[in-house]
C-alpha positions as CSV (number, residue, x, y, z in Angstrom):
1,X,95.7,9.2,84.3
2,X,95.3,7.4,81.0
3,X,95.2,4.2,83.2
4,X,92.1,5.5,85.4
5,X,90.1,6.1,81.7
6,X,90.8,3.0,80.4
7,X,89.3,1.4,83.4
8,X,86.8,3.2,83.8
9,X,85.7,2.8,80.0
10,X,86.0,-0.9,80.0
11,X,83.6,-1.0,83.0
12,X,81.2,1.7,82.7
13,X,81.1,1.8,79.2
14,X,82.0,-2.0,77.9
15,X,79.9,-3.5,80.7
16,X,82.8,-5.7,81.4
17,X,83.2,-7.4,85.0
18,X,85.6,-6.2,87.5
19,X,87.5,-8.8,87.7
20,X,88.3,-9.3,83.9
21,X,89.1,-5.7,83.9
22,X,91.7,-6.2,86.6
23,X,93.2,-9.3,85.3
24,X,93.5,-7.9,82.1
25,X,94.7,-4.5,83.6
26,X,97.3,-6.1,85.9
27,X,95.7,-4.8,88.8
28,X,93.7,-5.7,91.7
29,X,90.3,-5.4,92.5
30,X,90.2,-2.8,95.0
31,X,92.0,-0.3,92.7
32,X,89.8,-1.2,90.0
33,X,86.6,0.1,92.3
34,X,88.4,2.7,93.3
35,X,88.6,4.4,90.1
36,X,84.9,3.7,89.5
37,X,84.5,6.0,92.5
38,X,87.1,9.0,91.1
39,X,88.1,10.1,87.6
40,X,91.6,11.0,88.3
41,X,94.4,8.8,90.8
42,X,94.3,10.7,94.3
43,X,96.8,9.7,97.0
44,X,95.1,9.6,100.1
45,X,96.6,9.6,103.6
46,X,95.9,8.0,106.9
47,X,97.9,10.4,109.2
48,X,100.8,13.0,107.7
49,X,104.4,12.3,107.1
50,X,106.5,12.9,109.6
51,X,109.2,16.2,108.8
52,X,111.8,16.1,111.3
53,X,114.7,17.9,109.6
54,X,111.8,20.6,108.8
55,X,110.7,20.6,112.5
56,X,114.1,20.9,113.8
57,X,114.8,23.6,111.6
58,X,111.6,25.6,112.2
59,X,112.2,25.3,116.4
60,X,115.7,26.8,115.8
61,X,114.9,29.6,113.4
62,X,111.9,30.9,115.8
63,X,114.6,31.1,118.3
64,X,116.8,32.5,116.3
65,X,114.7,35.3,115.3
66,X,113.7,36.3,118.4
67,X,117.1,36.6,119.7
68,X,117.8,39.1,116.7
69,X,115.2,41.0,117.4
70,X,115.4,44.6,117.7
71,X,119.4,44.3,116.1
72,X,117.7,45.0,112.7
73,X,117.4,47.6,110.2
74,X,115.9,48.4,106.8
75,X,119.2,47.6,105.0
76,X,120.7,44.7,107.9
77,X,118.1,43.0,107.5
78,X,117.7,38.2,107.7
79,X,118.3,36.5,104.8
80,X,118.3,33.0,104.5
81,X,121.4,32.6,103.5
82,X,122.6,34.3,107.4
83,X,120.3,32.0,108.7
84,X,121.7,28.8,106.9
85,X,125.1,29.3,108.1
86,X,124.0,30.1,111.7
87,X,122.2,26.8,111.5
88,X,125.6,25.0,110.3
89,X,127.9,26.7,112.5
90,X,126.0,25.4,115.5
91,X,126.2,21.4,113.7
92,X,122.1,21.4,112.6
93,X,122.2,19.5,109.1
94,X,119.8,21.3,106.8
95,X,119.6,22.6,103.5
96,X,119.3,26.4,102.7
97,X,115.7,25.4,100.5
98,X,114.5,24.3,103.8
99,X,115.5,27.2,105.9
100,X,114.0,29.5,102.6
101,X,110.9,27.7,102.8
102,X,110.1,28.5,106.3
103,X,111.1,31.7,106.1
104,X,109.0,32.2,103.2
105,X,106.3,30.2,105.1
106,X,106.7,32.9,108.5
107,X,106.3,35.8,106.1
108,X,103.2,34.1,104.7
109,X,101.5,34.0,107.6
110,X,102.6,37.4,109.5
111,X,101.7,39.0,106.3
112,X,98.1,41.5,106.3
113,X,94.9,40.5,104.6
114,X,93.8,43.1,102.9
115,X,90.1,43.7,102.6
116,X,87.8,44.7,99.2
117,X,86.3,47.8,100.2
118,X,83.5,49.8,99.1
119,X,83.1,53.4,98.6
120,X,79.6,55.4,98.2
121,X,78.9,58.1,96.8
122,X,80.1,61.5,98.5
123,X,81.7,59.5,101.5
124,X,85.3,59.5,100.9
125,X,88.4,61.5,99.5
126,X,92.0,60.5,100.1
127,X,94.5,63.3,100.2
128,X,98.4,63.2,100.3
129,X,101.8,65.3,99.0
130,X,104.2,63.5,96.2
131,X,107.3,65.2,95.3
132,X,107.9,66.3,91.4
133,X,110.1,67.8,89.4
134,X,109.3,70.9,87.1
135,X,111.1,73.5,85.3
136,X,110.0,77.3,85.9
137,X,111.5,80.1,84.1
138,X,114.5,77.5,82.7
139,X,115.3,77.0,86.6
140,X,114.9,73.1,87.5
141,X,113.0,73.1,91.2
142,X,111.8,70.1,93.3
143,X,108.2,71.1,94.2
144,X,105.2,69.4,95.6
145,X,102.0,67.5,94.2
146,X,98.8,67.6,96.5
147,X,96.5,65.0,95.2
148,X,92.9,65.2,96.6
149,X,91.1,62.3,95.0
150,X,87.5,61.3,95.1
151,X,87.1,57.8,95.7
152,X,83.8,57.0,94.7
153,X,83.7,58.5,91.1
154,X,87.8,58.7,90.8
155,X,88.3,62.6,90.0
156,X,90.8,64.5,90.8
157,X,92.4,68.1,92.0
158,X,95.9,68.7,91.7
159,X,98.0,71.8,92.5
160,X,101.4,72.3,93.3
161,X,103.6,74.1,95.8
162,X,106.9,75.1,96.7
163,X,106.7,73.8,100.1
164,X,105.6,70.9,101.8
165,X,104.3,72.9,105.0
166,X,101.2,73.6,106.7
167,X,99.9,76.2,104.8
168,X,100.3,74.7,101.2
169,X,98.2,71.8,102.9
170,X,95.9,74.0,104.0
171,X,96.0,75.9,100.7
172,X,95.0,72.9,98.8
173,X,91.9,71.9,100.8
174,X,90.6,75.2,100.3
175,X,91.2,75.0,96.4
176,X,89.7,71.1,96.2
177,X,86.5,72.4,98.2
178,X,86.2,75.1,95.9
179,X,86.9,73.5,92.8
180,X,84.2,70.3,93.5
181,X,81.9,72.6,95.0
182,X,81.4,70.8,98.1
183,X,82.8,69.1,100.9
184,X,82.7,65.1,101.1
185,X,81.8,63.6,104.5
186,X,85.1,62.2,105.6
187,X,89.0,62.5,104.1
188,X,91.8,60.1,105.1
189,X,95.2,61.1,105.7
190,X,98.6,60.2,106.8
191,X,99.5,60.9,110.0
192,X,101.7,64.5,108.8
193,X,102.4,66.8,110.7
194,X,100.3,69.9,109.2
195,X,97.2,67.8,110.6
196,X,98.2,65.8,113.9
197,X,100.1,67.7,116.8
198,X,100.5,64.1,118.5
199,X,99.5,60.4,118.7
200,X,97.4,59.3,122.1
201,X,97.0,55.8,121.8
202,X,94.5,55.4,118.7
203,X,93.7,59.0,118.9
204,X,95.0,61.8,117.3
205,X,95.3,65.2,118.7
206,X,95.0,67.5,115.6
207,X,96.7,71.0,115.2
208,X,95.5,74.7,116.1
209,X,95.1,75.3,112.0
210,X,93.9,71.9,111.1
211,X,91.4,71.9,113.7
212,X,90.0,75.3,112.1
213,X,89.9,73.9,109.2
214,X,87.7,70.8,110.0
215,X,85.5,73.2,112.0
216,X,84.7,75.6,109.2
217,X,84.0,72.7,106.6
218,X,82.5,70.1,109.1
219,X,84.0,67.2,107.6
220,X,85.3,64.1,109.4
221,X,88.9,63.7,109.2
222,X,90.2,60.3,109.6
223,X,94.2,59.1,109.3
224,X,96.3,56.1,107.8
225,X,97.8,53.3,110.9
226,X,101.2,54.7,111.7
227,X,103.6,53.1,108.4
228,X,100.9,51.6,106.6
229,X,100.3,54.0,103.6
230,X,98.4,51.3,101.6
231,X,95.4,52.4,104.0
232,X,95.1,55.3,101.6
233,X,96.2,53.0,98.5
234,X,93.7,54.6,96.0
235,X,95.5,58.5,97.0
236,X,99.2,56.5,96.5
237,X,98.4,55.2,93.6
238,X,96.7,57.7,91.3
239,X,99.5,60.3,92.7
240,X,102.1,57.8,90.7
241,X,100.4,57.7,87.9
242,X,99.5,61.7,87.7
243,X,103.6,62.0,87.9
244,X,104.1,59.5,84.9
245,X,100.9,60.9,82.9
246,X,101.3,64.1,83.4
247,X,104.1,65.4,84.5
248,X,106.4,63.2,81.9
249,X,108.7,64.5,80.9
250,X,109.2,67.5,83.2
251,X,106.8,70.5,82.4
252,X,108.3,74.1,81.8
253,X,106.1,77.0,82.2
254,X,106.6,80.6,83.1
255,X,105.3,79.8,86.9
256,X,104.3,77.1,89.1
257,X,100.7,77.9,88.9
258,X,101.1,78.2,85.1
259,X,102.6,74.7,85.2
260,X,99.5,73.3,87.9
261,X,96.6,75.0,86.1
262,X,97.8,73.2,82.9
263,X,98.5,69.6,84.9
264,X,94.7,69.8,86.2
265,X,93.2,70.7,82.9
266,X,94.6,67.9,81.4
267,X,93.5,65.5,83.9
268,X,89.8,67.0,83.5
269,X,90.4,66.6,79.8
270,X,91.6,62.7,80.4
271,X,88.5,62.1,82.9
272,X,85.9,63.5,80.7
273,X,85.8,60.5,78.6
274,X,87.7,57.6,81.2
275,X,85.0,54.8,82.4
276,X,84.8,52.4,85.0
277,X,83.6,49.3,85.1
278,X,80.3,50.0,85.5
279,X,80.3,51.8,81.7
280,X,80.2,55.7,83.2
281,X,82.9,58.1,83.3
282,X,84.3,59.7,85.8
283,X,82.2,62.9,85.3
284,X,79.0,60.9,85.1
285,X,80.0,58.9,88.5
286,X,80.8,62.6,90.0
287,X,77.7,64.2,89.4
288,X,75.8,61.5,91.3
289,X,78.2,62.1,93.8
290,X,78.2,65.7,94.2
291,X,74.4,65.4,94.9
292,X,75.4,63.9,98.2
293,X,78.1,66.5,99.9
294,X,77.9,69.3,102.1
295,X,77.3,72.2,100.9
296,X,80.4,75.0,101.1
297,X,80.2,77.7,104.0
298,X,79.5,81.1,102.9
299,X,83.3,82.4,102.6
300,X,86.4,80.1,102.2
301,X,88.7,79.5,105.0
302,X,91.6,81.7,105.1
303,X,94.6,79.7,105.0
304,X,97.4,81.2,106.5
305,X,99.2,81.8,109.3
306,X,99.5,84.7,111.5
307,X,102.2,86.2,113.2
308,X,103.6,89.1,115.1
309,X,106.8,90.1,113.8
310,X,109.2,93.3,114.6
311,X,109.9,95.8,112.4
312,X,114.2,96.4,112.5
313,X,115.3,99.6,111.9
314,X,116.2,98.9,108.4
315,X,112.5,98.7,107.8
316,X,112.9,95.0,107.4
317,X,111.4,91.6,108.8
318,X,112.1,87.9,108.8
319,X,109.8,85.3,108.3
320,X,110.7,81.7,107.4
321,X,114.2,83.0,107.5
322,X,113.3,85.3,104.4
323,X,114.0,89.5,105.2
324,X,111.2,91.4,103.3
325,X,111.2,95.3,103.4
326,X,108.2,97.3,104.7
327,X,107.5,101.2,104.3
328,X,110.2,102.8,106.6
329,X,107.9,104.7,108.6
330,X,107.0,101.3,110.0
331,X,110.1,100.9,111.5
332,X,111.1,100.0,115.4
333,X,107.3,98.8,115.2
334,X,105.2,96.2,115.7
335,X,103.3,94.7,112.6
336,X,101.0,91.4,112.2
337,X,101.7,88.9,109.2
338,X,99.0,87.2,107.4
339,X,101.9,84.4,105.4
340,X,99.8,82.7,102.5
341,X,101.3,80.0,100.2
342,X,102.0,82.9,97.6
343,X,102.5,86.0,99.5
344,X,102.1,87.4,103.0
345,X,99.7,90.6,104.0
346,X,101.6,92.9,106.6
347,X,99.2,95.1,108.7
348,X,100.5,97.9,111.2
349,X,98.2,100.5,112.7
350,X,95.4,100.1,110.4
351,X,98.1,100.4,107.1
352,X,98.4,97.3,104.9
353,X,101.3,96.3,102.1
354,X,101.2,93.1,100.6
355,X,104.9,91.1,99.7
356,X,105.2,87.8,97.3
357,X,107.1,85.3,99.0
358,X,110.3,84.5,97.4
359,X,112.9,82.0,97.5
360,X,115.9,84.8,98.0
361,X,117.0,85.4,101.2
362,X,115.9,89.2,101.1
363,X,113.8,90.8,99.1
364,X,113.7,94.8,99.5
365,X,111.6,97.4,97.4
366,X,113.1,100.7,97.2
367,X,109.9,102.2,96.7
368,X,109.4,101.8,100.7
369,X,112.5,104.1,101.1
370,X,111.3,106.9,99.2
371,X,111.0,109.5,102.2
372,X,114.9,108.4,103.2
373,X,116.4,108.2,99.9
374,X,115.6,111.4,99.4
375,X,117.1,113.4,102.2
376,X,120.0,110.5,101.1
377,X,121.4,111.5,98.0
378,X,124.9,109.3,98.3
379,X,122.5,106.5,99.5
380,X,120.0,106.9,96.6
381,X,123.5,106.6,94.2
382,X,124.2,103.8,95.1
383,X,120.7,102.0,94.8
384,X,119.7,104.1,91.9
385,X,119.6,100.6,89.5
386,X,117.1,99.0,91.3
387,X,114.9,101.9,92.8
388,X,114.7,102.9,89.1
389,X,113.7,99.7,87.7
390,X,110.8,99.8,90.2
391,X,109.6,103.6,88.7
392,X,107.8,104.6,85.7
393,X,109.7,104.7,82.4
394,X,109.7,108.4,82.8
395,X,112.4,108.3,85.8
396,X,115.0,106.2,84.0
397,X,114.4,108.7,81.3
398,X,115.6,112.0,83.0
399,X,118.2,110.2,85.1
400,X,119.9,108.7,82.3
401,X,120.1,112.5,80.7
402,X,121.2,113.6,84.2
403,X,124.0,111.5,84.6
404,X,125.3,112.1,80.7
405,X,125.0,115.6,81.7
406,X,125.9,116.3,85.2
407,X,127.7,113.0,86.7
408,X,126.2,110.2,88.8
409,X,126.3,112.5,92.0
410,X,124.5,115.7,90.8
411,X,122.3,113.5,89.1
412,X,121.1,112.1,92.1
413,X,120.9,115.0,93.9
414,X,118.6,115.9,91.3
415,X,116.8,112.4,91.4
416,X,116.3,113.0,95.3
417,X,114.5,116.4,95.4
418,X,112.4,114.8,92.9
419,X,111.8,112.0,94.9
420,X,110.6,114.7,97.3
421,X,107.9,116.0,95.3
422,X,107.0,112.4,94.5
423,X,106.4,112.1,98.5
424,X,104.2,114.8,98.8
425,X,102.3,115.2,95.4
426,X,102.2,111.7,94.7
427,X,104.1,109.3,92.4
428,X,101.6,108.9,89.4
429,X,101.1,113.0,89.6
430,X,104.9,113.0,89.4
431,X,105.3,110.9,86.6
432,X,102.8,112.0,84.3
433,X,104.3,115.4,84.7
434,X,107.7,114.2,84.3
435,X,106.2,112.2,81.2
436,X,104.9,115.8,80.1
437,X,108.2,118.1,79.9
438,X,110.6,114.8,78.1
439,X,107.7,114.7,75.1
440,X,107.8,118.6,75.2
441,X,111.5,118.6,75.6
442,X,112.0,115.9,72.4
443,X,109.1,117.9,70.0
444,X,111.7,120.8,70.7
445,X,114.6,119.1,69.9
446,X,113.4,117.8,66.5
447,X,111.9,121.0,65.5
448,X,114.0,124.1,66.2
449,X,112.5,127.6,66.4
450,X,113.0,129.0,63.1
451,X,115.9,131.7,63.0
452,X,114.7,135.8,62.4
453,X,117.4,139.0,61.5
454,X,117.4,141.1,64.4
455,X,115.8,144.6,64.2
456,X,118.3,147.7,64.1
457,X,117.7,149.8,66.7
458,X,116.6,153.5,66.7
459,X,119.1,155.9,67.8
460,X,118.6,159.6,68.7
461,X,119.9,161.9,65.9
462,X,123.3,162.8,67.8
463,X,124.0,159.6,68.4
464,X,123.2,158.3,64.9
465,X,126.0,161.3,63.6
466,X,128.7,159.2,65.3
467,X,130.8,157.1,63.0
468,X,132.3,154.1,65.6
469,X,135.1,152.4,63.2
470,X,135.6,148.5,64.1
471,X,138.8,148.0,65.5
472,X,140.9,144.8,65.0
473,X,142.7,142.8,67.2
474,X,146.5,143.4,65.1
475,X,145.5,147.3,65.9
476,X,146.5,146.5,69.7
477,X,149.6,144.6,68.9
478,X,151.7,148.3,68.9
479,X,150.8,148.3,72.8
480,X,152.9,144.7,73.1
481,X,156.1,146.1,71.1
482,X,156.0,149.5,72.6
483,X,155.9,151.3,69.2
484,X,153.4,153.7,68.0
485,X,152.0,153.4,64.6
């Protein structure tokens, strides 16, 4: 390089002659124009080198790959290093760089382009489920993270559930709709099984629910190639980084929604003052974007699924292999299930009760048992903890005194004619009177009637004119000796 200046210098700059410059130089003639001609030594060839060990070696490994094909998996997968000794077991002198580089060089080329895209305003929002870890009441729980993101302006909704099912996924469109306060014109997916019943060539053939939903929000819903989940790469990635922002280290709350209501405020609080490139934040971006959506249908979509489930003769159902009690008169029946993410809305000849789904495998309220439990006084003993713990103070009250005076038995005898009355005049009425006679009964207790002489009575004059002596007990003891005294 330091050659090519000097060259160049003594000619272009000196004025000297080309062939002074080369005979000083040590070079010839032609090299001296060609560096007039280029400012840096280039090597220029007439036809390329010939690379038979790397020909040989690419013809074989082709060959080789295809007969391995399909005896693959994620974990057994070609190295070079297999490759190399296949290639020197069967006498083919080559190096493992060589059979590196073209395997390097094969990946290079099979590998996808991917292409700059452009999002507008209001067009697009990518949506997808991440698992997470929180802590709810000091219990540690795996739960899930749906992340509906905006890709134009970059906000966000989060929310989590306990399940990764249908209708959390439906759940959560319903909350993002509601929360922007519109509806975008298309959102990409994965191809998950809450949205697409089956695959038809390009096609998708979307489910019973998911359909619904796309009909009542008339938005375009469009899905990821089958294993490529970079197609939605703007969803993947913000859902990392939510996990590592947010939810580091694990959040504790009282409840999941506790935890999720907290999560999105503080990703509203962090996009309030985030910009872009372009100098606006997210909120700014947003608002030009929300001027371009759909506007929300009159009433949301209701989000759960329905079912027809029998009523056992303990009064009890199953649904997602959870038992959950009903009112007894329902049983042997027939009642519908409206399940929602949070709780599930039973409905049986024009009566409705409403249960919170729960992780236990049965969850019973003795308050639905009332009318039994109290033609069931041995039955009512032996569920009298947590019947009681569903009542008003006031019961726990007068069965704790019943039992310290009567026994467990009596005292729920007691407890069950009550439970009577409560049947036909009404809990609350029941309770307010029981509420009544303990506050009257303790006033009573602290402050005793105050103690008066007893008034002598009148006696007729004859009877008055009797003198009645008072007798003693030793007086009688003549009768046990046989003596008279």
């Amino acid at each position: 390089m330091e050659q090519v200046h000097v060259i160049r210098h003594k000619v272009m700059v000196e004025g000297q002659s080309i062939r002074r410059v080369a005979r000083e130089m040590g070079v010839s003639r032609n090299t001296v124009r060609k560096y007039l001609g280029q400012s840096e030594p280039r090597r220029r060839e007439l036809k390329p080198r010939g690379r038979p060990v790397w020909a040989r070696a690419v013809e074989r490994i082709e060959r080789l790959l295809e007969e391995w094909k399909g005896r693959m998996t994620a974990k057994q997968r070609i190295t070079g290093t297999r490759v190399h000794r296949q290639l020197v077991e069967e006498g083919l002198a080559v190096g493992i760089t060589t059979v590196r580089r073209v395997l390097a060089e094969k990946r290079r080329q099979q590998a996808e382009v991917y292409i700059p895209l452009v999002h507008r305003p209001g067009e697009e929002a990518q949506v997808d489920f991440f698992a997470v870890t929180v802590e709810v009441a000091g219990v540690r729980l795996e739960v899930w993270k749906l992340v509906v993101r905006l890709m134009y302006s970059g906000r966000d909704f989060v929310w989590l559930y306990e399940r990764c099912d249908q209708l959390s996924f439906l759940d959560g469109h319903v909350r993002a709709f509601a929360y922007f306060g519109g509806v975008p014109a298309r959102v990409l997916y994965d191809n998950l099984t809450a949205a697409v019943k089956r695959r038809v060539g390009l096609d998708r053939e979307l489910t019973d629910r998911f359909r619904a939903l796309v009909s009542h929000y008339l938005f375009e819903p469009c899905f990821a190639r089958p294993g490529e989940g970079h197609d939605k790469g703007g969803v993947e990635s913000r859902g990392r980084g939510i996990r590592l922002a947010h939810l580091t280290p694990v959040p504790r709350g009282e409840s999941l929604q506790a935890i999720a209501t907290r999560v999105l405020a503080e990703i509203e609080a962090v996009a309030a003052h985030t910009r872009g490139e372009d100098g606006r934040t997210v909120m700014e971006r947003f608002a030009e974007e929300a001027e371009r959506w759909r506007a929300l249908p009159d009433h949301p979509f209701e989000a759960r699924r329905v079912e027809v489930v029998s009523v056992s003769r303990q009064a009890l159902v199953r649904i997602d292999g959870r038992e959950y009690s009903l009112p007894s008169h329902w049983s042997r029946l027939e009642a519908t299930a409206y399940v929602g993410v949070e709780d599930i809305r039973f409905v049986c000849y024009g009566e409705e009760t409403t249960r919170t789904r729960t992780r236990t495998r049965r969850s019973v309220l003795y308050r639905d048992y009332l009318p039994e439990l109290a033609k069931k006084p041995h039955a009512l003993r032996q569920v009298a903890p947590e019947l009681l713990a569903e009542l008003d103070e006031s019961y726990r009250k007068l069965h704790g005194m019943l039992v310290a005076r009567h026994g467990e038995l009596d005292a729920a005898r007691v407890l069950a004619k009550l439970l009577g009355c409560a049947e036909n005049q009404g809990e609350q009425a029941l309770a307010e009177a029981l509420t009544a006679a303990l506050t009257k009964e303790r006033q009573q207790t602290a402050s005793p009637p105050p103690q008066t002489e007893p008034e002598h009575a009148v006696l007729p004059p004859r009877l008055a004119a009797i003198q009645v002596a008072a007798a003693r007990a030793a007086d009688y003891d003549v009768l046990l000796t046989g003596g008279v005294q």
